[in-house]
C-alpha positions as CSV (number, residue, x, y, z in Angstrom):
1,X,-1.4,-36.7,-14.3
2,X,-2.0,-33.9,-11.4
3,X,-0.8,-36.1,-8.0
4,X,-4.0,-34.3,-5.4
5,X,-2.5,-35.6,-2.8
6,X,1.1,-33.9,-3.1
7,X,-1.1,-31.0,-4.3
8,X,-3.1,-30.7,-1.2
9,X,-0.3,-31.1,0.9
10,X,1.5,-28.6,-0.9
11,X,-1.5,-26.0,-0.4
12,X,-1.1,-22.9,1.9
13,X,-4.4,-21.1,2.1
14,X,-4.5,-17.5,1.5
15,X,-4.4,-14.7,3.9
16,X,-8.2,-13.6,5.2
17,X,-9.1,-10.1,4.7
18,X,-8.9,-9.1,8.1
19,X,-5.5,-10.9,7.9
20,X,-4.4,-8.9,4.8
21,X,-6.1,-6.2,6.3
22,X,-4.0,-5.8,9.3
23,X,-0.9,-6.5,7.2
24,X,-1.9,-3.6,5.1
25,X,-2.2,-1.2,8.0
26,X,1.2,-2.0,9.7
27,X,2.7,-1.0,6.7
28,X,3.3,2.7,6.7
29,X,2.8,3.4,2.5
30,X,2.5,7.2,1.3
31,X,-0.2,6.7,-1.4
32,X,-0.4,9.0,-4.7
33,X,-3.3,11.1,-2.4
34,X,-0.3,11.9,-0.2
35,X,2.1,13.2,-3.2
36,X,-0.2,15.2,-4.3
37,X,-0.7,16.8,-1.1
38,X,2.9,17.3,-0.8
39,X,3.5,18.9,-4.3
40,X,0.5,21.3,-3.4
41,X,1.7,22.1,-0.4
42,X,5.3,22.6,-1.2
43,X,3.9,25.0,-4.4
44,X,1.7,27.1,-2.4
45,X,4.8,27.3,-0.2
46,X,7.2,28.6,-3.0
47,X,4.8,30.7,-4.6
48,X,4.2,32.8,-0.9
49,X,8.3,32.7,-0.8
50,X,8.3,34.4,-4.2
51,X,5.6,36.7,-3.8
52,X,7.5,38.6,-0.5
């Protein structure tokens, strides 16, 4: 049988989304927009390097 009592002691309540929010912010994460910025850019950059 499930003991509630140890299982509500045991309980740690999730983070609230302002919470995970914030933790989500601090983190500095380079998303797959920011990749593909990067692999444009750098192309455009090669292909005006072997154009000259």
């Amino acid at each position: 049988m499930i003991n509630y009592e140890e299982e509500i002691n045991r309980f740690k309540p999730s983070l609230d989304v302002d919470q995970i929010e914030d933790a989500i912010v601090k983190v500095d994460l380079t998303d797959m927009n920011d990749i593909m910025t990067k692999l444009i850019e750098d192309a455009i950059a090669e292909k005006k390097d072997t154009e000259k």
